[in-house]
N, CA, C and O atoms as CSV, one atom per row, in Angstrom:
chain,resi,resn,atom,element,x,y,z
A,1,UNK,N,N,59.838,97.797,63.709
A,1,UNK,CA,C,60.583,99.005,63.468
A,1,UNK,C,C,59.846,100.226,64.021
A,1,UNK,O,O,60.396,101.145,64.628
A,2,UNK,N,N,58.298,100.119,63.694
A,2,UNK,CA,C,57.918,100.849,64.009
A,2,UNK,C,C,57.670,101.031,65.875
A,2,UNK,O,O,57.660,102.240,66.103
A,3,UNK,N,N,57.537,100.470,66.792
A,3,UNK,CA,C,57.743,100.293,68.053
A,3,UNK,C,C,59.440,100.759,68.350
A,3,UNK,O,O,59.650,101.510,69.302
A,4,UNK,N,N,60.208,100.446,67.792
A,4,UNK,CA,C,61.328,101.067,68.282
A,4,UNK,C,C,61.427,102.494,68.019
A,4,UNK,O,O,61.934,103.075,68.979
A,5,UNK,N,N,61.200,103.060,67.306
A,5,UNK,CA,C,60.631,104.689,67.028
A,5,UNK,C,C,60.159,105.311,68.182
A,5,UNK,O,O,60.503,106.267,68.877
A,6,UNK,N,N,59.026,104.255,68.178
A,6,UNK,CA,C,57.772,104.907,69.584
A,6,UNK,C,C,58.818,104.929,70.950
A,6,UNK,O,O,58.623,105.770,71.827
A,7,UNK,N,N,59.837,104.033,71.050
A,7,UNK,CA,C,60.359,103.985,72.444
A,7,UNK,C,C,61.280,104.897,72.327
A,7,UNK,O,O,61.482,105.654,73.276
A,8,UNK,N,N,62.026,105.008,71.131
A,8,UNK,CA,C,63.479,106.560,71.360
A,8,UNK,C,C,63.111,107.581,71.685
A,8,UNK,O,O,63.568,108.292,72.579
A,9,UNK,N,N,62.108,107.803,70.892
A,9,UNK,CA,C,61.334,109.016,71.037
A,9,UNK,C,C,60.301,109.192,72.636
A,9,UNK,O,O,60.096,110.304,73.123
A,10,UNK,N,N,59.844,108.109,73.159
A,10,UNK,CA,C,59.442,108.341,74.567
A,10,UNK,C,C,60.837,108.435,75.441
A,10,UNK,O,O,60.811,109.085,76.486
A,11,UNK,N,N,61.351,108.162,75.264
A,11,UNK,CA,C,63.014,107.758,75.888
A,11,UNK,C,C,63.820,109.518,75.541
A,11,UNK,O,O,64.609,109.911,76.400
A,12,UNK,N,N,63.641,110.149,74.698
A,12,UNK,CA,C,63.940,111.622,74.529
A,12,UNK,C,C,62.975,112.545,74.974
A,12,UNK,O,O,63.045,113.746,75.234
A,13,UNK,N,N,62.209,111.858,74.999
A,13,UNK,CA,C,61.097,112.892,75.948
A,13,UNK,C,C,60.985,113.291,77.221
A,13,UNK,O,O,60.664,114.360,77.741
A,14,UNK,N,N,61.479,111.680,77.850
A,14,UNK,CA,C,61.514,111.553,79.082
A,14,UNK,C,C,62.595,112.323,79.998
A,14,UNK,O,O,62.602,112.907,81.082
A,15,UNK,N,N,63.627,111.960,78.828
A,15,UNK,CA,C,65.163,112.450,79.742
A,15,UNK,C,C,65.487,113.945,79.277
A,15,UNK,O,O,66.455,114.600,79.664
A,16,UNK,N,N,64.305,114.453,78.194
A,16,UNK,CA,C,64.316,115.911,77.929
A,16,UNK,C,C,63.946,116.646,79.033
A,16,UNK,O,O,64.544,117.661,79.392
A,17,UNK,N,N,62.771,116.072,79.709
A,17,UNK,CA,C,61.918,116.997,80.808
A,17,UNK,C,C,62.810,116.283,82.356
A,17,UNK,O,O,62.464,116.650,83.479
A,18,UNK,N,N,63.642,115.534,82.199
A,18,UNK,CA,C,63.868,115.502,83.434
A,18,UNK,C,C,65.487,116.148,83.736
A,18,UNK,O,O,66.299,115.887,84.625
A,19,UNK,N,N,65.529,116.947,82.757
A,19,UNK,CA,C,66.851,117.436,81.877
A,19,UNK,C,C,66.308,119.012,82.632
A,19,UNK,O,O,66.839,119.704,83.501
A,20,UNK,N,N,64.951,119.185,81.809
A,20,UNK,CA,C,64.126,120.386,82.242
A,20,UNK,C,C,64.463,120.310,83.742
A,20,UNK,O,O,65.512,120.628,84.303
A,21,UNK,N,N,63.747,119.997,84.067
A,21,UNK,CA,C,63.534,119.901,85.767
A,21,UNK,C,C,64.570,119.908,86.768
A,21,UNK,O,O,64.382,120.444,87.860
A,22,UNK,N,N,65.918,119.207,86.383
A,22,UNK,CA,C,66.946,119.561,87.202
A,22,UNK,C,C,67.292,120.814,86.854
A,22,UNK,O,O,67.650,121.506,87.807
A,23,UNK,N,N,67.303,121.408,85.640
A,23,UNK,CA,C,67.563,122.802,85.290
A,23,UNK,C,C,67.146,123.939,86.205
A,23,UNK,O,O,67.897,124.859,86.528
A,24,UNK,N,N,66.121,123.827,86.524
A,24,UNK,CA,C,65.087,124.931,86.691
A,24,UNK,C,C,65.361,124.831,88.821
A,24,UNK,O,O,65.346,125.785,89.599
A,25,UNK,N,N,65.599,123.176,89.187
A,25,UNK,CA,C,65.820,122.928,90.262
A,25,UNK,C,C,67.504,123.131,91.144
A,25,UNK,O,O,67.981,122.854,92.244
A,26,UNK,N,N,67.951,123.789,89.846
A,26,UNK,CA,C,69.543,124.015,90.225
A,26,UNK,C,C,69.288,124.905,91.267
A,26,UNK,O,O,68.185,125.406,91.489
A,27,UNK,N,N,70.875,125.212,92.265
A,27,UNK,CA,C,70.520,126.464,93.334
A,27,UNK,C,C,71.046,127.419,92.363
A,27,UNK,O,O,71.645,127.076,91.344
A,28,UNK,N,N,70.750,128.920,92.784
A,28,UNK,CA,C,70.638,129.924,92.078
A,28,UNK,C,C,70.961,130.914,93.110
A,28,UNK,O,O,70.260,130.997,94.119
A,29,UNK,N,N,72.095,131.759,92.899
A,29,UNK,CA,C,71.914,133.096,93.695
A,29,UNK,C,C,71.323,134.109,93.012
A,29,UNK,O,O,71.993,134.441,92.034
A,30,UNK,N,N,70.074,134.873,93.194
A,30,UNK,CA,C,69.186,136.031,92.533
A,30,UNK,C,C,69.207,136.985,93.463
A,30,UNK,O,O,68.422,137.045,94.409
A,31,UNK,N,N,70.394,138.012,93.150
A,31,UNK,CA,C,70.368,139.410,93.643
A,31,UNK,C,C,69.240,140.541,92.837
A,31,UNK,O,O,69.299,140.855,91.648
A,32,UNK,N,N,68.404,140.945,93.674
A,32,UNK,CA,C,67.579,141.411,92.844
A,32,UNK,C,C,68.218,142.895,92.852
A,32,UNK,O,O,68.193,143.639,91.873
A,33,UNK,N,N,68.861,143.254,94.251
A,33,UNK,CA,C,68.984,144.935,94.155
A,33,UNK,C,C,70.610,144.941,94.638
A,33,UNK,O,O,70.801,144.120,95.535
A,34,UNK,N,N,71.516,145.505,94.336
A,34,UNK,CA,C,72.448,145.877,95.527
A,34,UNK,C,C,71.957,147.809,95.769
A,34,UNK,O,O,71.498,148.693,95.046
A,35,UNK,N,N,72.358,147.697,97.074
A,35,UNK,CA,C,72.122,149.228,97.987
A,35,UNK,C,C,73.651,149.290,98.563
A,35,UNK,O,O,74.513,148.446,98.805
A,36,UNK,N,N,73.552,150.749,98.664
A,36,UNK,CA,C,75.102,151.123,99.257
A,36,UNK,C,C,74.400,152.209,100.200
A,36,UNK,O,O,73.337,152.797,100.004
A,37,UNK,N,N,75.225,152.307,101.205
A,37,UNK,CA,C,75.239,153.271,102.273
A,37,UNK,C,C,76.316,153.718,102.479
A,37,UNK,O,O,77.289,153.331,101.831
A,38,UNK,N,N,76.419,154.801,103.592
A,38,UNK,CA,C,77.368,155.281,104.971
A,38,UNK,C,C,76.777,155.754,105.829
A,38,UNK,O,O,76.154,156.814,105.889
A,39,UNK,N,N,76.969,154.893,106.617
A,39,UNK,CA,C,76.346,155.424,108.254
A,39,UNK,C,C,77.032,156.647,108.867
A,39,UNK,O,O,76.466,157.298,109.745
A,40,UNK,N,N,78.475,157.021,108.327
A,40,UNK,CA,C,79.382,157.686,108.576
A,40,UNK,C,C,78.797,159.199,107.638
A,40,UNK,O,O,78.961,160.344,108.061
A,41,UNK,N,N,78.003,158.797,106.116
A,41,UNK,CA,C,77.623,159.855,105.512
A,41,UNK,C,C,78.834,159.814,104.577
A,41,UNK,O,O,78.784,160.879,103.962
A,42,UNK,N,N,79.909,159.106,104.158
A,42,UNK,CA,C,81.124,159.232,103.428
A,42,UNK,C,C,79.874,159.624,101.858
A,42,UNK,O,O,78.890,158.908,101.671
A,43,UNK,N,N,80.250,160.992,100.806
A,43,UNK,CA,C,80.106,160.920,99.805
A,43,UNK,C,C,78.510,161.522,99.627
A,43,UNK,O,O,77.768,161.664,98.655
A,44,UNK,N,N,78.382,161.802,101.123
A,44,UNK,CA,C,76.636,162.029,101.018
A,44,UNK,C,C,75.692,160.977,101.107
A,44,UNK,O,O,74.491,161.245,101.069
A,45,UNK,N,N,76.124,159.725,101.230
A,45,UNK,CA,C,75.526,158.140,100.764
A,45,UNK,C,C,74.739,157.382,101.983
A,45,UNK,O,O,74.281,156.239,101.959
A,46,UNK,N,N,74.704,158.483,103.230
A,46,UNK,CA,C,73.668,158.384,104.541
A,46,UNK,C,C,72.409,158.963,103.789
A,46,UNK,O,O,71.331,158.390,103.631
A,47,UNK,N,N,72.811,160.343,103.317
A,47,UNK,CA,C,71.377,161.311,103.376
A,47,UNK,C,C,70.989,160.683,101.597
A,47,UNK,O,O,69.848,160.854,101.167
A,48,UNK,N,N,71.865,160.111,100.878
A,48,UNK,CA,C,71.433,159.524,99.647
A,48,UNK,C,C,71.614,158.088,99.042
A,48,UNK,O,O,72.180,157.839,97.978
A,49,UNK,N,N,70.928,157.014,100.059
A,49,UNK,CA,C,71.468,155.713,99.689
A,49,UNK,C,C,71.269,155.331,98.309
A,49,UNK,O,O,70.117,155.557,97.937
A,50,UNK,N,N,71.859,154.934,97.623
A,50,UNK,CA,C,72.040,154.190,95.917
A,50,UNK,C,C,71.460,153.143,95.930
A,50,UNK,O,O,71.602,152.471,96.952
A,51,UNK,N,N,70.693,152.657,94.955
A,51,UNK,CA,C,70.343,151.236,94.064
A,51,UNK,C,C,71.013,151.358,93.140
A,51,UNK,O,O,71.557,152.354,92.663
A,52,UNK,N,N,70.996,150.119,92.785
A,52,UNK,CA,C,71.815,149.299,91.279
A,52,UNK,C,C,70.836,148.350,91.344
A,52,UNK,O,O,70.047,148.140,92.266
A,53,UNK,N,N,71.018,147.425,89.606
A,53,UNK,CA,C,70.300,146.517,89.298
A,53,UNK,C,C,71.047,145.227,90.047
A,53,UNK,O,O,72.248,145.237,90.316
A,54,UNK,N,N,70.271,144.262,90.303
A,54,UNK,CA,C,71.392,143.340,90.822
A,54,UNK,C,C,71.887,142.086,89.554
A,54,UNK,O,O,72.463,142.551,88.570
A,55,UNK,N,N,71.667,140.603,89.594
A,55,UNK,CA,C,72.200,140.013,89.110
A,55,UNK,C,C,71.689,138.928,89.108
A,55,UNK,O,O,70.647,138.936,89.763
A,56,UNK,N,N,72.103,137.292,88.361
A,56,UNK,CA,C,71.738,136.033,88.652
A,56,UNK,C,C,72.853,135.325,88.293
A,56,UNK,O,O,72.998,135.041,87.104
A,57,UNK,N,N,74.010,134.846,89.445
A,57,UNK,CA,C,74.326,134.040,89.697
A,57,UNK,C,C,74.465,132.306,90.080
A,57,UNK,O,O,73.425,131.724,90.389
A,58,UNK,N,N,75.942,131.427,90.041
A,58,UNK,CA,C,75.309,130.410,90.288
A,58,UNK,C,C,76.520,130.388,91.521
A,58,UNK,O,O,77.709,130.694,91.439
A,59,UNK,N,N,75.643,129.854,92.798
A,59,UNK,CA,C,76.429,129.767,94.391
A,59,UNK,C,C,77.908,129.519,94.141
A,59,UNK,O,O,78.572,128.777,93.417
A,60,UNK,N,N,78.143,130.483,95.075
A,60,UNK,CA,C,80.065,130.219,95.243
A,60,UNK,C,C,80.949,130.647,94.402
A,60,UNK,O,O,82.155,130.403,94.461
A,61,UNK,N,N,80.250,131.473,93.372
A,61,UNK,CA,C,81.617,131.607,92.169
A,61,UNK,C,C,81.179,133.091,92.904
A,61,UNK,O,O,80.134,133.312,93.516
A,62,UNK,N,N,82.449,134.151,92.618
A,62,UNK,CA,C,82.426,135.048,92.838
A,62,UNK,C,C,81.947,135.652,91.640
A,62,UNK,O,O,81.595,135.011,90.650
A,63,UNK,N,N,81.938,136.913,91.742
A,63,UNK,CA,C,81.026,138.003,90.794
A,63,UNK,C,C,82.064,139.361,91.026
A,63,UNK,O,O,82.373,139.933,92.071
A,64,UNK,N,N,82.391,139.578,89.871
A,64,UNK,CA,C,83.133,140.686,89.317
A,64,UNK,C,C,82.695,141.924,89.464
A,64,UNK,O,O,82.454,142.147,88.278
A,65,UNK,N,N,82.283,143.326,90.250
A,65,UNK,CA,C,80.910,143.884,89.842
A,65,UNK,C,C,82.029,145.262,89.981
A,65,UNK,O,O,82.956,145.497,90.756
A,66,UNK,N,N,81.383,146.071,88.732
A,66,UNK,CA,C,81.946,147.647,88.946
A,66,UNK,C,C,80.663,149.126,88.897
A,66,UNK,O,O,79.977,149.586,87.985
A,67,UNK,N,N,80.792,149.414,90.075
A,67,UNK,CA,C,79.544,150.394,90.447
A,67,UNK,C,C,80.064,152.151,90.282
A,67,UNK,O,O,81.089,152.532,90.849
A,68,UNK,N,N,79.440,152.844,89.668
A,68,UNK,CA,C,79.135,154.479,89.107
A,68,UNK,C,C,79.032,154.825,91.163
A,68,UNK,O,O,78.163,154.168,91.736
A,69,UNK,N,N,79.446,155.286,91.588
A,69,UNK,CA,C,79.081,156.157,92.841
A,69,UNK,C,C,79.436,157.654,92.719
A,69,UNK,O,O,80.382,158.329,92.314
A,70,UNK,N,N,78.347,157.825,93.208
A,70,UNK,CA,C,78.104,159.275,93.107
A,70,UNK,C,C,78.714,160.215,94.273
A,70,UNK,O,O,79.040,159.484,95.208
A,71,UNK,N,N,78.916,161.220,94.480
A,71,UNK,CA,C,79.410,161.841,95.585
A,71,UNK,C,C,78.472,163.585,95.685
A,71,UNK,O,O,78.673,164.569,94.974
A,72,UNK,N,N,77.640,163.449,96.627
A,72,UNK,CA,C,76.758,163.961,96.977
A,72,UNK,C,C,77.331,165.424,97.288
A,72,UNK,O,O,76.749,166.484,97.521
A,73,UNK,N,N,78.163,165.217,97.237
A,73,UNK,CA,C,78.905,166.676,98.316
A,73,UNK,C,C,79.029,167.953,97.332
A,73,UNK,O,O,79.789,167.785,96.378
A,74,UNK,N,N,78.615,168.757,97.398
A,74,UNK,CA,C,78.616,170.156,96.638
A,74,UNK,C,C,80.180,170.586,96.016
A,74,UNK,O,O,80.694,170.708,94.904
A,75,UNK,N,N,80.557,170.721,97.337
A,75,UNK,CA,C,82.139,171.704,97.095
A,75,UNK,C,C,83.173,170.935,97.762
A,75,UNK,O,O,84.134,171.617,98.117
A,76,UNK,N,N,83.244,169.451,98.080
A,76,UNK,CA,C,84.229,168.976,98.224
A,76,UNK,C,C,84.134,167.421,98.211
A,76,UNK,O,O,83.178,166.656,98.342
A,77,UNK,N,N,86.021,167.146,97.922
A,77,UNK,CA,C,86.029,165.879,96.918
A,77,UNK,C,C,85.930,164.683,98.775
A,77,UNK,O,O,86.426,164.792,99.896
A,78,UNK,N,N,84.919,163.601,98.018
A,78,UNK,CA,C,85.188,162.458,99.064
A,78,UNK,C,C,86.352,161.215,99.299
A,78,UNK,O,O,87.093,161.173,98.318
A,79,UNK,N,N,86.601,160.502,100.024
A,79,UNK,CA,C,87.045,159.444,99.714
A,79,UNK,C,C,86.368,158.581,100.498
A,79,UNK,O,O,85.991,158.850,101.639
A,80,UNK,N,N,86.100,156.993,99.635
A,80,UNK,CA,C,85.699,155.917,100.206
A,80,UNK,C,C,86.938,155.106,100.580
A,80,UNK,O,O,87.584,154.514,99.715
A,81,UNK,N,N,87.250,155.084,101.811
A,81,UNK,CA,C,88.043,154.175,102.401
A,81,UNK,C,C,87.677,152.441,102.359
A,81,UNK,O,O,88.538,151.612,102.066
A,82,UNK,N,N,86.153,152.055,102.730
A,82,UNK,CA,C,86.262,151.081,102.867
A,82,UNK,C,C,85.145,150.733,102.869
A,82,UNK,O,O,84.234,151.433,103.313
A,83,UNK,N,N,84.988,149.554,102.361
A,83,UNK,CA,C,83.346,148.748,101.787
A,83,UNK,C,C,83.551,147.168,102.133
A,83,UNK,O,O,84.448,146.406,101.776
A,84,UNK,N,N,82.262,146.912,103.057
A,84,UNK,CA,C,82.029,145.796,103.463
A,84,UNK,C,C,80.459,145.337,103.087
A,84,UNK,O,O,79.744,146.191,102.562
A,85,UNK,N,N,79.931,144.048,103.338
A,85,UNK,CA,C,78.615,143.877,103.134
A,85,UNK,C,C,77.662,143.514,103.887
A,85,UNK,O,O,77.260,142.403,103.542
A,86,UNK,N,N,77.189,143.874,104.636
A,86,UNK,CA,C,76.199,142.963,106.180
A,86,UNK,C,C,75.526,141.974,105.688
A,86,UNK,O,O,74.968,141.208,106.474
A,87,UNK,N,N,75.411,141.732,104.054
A,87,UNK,CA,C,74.313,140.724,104.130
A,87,UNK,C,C,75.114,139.200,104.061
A,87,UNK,O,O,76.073,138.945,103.333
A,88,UNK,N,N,74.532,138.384,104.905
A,88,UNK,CA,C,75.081,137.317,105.476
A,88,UNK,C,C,75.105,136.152,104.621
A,88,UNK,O,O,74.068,135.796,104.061
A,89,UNK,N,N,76.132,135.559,104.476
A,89,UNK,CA,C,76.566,134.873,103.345
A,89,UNK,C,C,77.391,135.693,101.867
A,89,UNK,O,O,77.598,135.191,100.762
A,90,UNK,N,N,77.641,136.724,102.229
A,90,UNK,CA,C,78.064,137.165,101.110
A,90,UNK,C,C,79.578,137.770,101.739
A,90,UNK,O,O,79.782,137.888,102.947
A,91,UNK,N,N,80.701,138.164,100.547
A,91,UNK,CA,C,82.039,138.995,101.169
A,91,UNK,C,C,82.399,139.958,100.341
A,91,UNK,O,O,81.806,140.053,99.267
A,92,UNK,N,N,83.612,141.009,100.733
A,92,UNK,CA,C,83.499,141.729,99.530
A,92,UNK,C,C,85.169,141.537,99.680
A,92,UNK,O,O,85.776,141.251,100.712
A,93,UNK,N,N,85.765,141.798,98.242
A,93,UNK,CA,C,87.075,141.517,97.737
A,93,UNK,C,C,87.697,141.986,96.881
A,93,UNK,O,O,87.085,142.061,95.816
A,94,UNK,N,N,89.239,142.551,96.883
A,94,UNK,CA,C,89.621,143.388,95.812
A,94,UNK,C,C,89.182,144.879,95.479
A,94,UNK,O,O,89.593,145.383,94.433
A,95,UNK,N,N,88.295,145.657,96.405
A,95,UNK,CA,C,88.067,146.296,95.939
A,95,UNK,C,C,89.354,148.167,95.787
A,95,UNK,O,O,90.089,148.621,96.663
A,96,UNK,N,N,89.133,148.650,94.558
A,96,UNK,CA,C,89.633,149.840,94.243
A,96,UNK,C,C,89.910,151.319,95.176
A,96,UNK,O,O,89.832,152.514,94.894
A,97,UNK,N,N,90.283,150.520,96.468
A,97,UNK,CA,C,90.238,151.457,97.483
A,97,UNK,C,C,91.827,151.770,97.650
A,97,UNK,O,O,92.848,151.228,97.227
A,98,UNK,N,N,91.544,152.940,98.495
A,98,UNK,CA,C,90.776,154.611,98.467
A,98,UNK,C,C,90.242,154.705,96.916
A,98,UNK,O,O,90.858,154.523,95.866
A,99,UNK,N,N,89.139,154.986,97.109
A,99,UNK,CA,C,88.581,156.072,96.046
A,99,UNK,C,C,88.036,156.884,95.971
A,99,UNK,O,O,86.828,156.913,96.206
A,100,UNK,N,N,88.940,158.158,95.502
A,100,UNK,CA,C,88.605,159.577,95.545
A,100,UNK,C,C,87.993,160.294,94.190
A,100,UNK,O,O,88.413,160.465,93.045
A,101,UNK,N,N,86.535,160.695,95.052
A,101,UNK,CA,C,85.402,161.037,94.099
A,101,UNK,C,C,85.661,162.804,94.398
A,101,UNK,O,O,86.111,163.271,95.445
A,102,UNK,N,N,85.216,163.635,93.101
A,102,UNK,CA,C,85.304,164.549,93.388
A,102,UNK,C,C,84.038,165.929,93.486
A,102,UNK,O,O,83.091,165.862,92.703
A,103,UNK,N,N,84.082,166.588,94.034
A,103,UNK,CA,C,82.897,167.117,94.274
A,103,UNK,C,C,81.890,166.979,93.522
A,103,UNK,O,O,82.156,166.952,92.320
A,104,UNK,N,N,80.604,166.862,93.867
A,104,UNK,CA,C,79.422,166.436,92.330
A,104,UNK,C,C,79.939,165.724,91.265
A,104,UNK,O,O,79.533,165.945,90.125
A,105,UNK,N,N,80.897,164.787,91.528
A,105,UNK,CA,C,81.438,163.703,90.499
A,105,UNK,C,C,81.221,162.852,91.110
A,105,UNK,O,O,80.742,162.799,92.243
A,106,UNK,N,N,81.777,161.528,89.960
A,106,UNK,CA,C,81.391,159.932,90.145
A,106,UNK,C,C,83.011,159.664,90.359
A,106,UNK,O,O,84.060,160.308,90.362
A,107,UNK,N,N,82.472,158.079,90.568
A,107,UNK,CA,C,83.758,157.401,90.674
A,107,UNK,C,C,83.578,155.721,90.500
A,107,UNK,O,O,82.593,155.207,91.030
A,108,UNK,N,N,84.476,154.925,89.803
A,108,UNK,CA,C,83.768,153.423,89.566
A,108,UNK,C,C,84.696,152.859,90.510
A,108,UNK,O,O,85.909,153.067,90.536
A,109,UNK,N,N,83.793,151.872,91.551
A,109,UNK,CA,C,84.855,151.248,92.716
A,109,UNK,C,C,83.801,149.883,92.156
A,109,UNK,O,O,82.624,149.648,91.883
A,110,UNK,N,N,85.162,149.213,92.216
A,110,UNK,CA,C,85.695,147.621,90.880
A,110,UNK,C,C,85.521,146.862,92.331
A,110,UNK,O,O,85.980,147.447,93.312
A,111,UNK,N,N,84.929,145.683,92.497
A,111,UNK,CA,C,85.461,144.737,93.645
A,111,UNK,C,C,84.438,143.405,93.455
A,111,UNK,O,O,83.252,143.334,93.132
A,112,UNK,N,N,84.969,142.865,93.638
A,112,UNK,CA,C,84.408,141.105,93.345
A,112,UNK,C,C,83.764,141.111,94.984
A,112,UNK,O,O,84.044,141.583,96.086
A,113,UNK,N,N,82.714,140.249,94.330
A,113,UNK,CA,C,81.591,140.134,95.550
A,113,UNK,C,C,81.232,138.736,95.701
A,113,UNK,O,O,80.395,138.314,94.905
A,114,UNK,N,N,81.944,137.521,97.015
A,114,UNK,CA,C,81.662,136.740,97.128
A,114,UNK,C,C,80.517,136.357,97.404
A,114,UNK,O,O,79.765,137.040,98.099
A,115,UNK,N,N,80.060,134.758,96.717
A,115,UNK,CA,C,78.805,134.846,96.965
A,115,UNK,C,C,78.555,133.415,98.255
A,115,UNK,O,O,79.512,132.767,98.678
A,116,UNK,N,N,77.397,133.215,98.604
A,116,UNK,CA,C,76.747,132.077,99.675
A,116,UNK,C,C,77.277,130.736,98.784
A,116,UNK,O,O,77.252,130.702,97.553
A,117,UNK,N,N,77.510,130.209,99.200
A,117,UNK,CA,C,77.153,128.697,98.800
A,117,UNK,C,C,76.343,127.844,98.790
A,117,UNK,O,O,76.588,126.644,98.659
A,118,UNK,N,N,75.024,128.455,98.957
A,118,UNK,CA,C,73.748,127.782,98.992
A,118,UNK,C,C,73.002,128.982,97.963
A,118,UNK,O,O,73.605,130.043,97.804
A,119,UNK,N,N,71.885,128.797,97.389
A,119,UNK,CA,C,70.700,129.299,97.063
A,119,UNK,C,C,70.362,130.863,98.140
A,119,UNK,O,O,70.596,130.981,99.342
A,120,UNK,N,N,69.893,131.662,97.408
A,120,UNK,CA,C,69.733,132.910,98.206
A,120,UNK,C,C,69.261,133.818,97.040
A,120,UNK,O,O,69.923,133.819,96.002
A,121,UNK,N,N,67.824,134.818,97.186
A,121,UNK,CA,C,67.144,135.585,96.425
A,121,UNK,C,C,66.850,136.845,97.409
A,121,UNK,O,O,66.137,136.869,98.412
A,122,UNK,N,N,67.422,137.621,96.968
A,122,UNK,CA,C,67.290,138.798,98.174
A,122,UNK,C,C,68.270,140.083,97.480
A,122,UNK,O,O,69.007,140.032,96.496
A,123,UNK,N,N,67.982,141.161,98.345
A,123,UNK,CA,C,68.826,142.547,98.110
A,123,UNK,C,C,70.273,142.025,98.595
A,123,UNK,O,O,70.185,140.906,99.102
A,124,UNK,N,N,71.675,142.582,98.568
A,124,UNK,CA,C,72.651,143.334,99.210
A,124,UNK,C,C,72.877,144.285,99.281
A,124,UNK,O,O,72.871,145.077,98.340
A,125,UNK,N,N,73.344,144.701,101.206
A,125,UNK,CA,C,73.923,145.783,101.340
A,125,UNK,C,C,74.552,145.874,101.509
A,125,UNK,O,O,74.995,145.195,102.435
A,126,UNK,N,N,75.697,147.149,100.609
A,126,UNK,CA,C,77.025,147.149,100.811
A,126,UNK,C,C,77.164,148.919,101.841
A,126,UNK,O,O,76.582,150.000,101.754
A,127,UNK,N,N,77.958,148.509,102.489
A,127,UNK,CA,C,78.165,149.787,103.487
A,127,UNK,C,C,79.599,150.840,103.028
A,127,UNK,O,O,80.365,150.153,102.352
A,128,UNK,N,N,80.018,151.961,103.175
A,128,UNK,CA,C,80.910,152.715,102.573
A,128,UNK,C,C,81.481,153.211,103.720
A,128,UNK,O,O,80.535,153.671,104.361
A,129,UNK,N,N,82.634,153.398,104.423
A,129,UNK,CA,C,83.186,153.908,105.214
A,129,UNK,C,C,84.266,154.720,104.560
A,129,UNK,O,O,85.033,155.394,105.247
């Protein structure tokens, strides 16, 4: 009786840590930062590029994300026409466009952000036209 004890219990040990180990060995998308620009300057967002916190995802499911943007401009209101992402493996979708920010105000532009289908730990940049 007592030997069968000793084996369940090595037998839960075993398939605990190898339980562990595929865990930890899953792929993982780890956005550490997203950045926004305009090369165009839409919103002030050339002369003031944005961080956000990023995220931890698991590959291929999309990600829901809604971002505070700021609009740099003193005395007049912006609009963001259009947001894409250069970083490769990633898409952007749905998003709340036109959105018209108004002078030294914010504005929340909503858009699901496809992700790689493989493993990937890195920034995105999203661009603002």
């Amino acid at each position: 009786m007592f030997l069968i004890i000793v084996v369940v219990i090595v037998v839960i040990v075993v398939v605990g840590a190898i339980g562990v180990y595929l865990l930890e060995s899953a792929p993982n998308v780890d956005v550490t930062t997203i950045y926004i620009y305009a090369p165009d300057n839409v919103c002030g967002l050339n002369s003031n590029p944005q961080a956000y916190y990023g995220f931890n995802a698991t590959p291929g499911s999309p990600q829901a994300i809604g971002l505070e943007v700021e609009n740099f401009n003193t005395s007049a209101s912006c609009t963001v026409r259009g947001v894409l992402t250069n970083t490769s493996g990633f898409g952007v979708t749905g998003a709340n466009l036109p959105l018209v920010i108004p002078a030294k105000g914010n504005g929340t532009l909503n858009f699901t952000l496809d992700l790689p289908s493989s493993s990937f730990s890195g920034s995105v940049n999203l661009v603002f036209s």
